[in-house]
C-alpha positions as CSV (number, residue, x, y, z in Angstrom):
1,X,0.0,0.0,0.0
2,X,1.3,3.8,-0.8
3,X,2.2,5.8,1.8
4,X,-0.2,9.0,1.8
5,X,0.5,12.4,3.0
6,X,4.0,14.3,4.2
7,X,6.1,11.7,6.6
8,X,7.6,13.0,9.5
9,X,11.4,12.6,10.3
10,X,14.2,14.3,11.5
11,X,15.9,16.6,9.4
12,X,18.8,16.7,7.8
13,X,21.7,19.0,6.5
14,X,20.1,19.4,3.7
15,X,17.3,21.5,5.0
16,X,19.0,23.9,7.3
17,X,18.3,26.6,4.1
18,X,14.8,25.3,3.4
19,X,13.9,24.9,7.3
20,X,15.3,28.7,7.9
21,X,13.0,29.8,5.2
22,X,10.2,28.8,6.4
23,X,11.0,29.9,9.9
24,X,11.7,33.5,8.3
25,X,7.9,33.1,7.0
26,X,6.6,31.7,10.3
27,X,8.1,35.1,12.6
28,X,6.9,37.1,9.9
29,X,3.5,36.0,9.9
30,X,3.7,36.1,13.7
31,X,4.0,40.0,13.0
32,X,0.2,40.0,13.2
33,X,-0.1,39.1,16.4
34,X,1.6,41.1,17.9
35,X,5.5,39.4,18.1
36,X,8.4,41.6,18.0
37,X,11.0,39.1,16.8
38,X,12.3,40.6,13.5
39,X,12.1,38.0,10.8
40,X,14.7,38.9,8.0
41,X,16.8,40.5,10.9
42,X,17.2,37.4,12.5
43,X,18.6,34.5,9.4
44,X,21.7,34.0,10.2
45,X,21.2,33.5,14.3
46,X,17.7,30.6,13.0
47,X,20.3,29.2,10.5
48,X,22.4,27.9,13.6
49,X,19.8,27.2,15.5
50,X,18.5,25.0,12.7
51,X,22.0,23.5,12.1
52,X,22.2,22.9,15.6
53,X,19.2,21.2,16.2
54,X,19.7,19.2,12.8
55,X,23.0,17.7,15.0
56,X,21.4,17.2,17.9
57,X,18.2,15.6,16.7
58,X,16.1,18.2,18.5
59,X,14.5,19.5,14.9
60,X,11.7,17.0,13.0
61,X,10.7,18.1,9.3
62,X,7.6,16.9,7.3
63,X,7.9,15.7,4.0
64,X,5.5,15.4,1.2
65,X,7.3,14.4,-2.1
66,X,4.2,15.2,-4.2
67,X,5.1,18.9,-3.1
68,X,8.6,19.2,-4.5
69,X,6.9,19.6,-8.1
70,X,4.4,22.0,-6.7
71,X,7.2,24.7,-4.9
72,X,9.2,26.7,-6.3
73,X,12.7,25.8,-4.7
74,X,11.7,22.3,-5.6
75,X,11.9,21.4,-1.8
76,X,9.4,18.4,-0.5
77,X,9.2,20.3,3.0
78,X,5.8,21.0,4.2
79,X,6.7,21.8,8.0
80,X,8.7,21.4,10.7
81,X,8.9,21.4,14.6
82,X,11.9,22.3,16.8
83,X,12.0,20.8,20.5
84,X,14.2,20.1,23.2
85,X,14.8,18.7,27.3
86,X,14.4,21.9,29.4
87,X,18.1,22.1,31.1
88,X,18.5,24.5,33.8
89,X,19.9,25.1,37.1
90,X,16.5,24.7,39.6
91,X,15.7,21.5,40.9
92,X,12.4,20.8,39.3
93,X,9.1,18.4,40.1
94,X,9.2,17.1,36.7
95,X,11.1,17.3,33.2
96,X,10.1,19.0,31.0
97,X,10.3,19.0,27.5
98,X,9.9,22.9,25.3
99,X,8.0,22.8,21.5
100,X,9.2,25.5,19.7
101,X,8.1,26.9,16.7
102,X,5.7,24.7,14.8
103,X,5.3,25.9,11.4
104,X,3.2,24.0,8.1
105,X,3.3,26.1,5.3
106,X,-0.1,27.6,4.8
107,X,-1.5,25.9,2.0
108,X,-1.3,22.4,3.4
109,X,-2.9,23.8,7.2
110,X,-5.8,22.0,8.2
111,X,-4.5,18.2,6.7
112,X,-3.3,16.9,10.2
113,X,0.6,17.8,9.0
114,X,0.9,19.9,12.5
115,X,-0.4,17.6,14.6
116,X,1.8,14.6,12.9
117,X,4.5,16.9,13.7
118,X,3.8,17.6,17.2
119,X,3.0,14.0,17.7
120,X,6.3,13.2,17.1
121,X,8.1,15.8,19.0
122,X,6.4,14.8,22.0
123,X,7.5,11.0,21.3
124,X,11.0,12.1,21.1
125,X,11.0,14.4,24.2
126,X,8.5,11.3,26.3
127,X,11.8,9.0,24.7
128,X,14.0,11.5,26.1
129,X,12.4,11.3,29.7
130,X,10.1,14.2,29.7
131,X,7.5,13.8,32.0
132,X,5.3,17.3,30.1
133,X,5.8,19.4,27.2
134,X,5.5,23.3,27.1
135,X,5.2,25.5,24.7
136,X,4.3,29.2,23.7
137,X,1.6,30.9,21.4
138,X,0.8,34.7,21.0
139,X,-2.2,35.4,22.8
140,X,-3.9,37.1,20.1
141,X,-3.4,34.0,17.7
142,X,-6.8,31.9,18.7
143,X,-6.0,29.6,15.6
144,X,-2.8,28.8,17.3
145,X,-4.4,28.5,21.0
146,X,-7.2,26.4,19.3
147,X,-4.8,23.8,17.9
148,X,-2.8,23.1,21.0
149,X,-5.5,23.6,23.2
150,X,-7.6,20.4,21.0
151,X,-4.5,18.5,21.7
152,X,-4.7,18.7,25.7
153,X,-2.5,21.8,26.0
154,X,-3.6,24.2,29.1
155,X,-2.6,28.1,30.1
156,X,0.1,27.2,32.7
157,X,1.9,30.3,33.1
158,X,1.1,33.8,31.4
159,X,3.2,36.9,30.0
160,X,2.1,40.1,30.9
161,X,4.1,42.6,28.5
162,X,4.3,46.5,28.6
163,X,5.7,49.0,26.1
164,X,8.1,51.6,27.9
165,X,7.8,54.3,25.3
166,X,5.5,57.1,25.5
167,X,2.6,54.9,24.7
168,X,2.9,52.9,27.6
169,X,3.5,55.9,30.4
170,X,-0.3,57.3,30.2
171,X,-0.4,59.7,27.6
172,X,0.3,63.4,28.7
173,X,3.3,64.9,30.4
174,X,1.9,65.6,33.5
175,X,1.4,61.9,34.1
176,X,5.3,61.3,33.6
177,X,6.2,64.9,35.5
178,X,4.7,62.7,38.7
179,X,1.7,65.9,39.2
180,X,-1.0,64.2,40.8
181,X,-4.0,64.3,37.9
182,X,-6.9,62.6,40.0
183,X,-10.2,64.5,40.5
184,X,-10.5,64.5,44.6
185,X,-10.7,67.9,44.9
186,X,-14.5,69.1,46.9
């Protein structure tokens, strides 16, 4: 019998470029909601990561072959999942495994490619004696929320996040002169 739809694996040296792409595309779309990690800015520092985490295992790709004819770079890469063993210094409860930046290209969301891909990360990092996975989403990307929170994923800790610019002080310079504006007079 054929083997139907994009195969998950871990990547190889040959995708650091295509993988780095499509993480370009993935922070830029994040733009939307709100994330300030600069796409473009940021190539060279992903491409290590990727390389990196092509070494160590840590970085699972999906491959559809039928899409190589279909893209433009001729690449069969649909998607792809970073993860890794949280290492740190505290004495901890449990391990912990980190998903990081689950990405399927956008015409091929909706097919079950992200949650083949997730799947497998948490196999690897279950393998790898984690005893619960975490990850992040932008709070203003429901989609995103949606998806992981179908697949068990519950708020467990959240970031509160203030600009320190002008737009962030309260608005006139009175307010940042430290005059007391409050109505208690009478």
């Amino acid at each position: 019998m054929a083997e139907t739809g994009p195969r998950v694996e871990e990547a190889t040296a040959d995708d650091v470029d295509a993988v780095t792409d499509m993480w370009v595309a993935l922070a830029t779309g994040q733009r939307e909601y709100g994330a300030t990690l600069r796409a473009e800015a940021n190539r060279a520092t992903v491409r290590e990561w990727v390389a990196q985490s092509v070494v160590t295992g840590d970085l699972l790709v999906a491959r559809d072959p039928e899409a190589a004819a279909d893209s433009e770079d001729g690449t069969d890469l649909v998607g792809f999942v970073g993860f890794s063993l949280e290492r740190g210094d505290y004495e901890r409860d449990a391990t912990r495994g980190t998903v990081s930046n689950l990405f399927v290209v956008p015409e091929r969301r909706g097919e079950g490619v992200g949650t083949a891909l997730l799947d497998e990360a948490e196999r690897a990092l279950r393998e790898q004696g984690a005893d619960r996975v975490a990850l992040e989403a932008l709070a203003d990307n429901d989609r995103a929320r949606s998806f992981y929170a179908a697949r068990g994923y519950d708020p467990h800790r959240v970031e509160l996040t203030k600009p320190l610019g002008d737009e962030g002080e309260g608005g006139d310079d009175a307010s940042r002169s430290g005059d007391d504006l409050t109505d208690e007079s009478d």
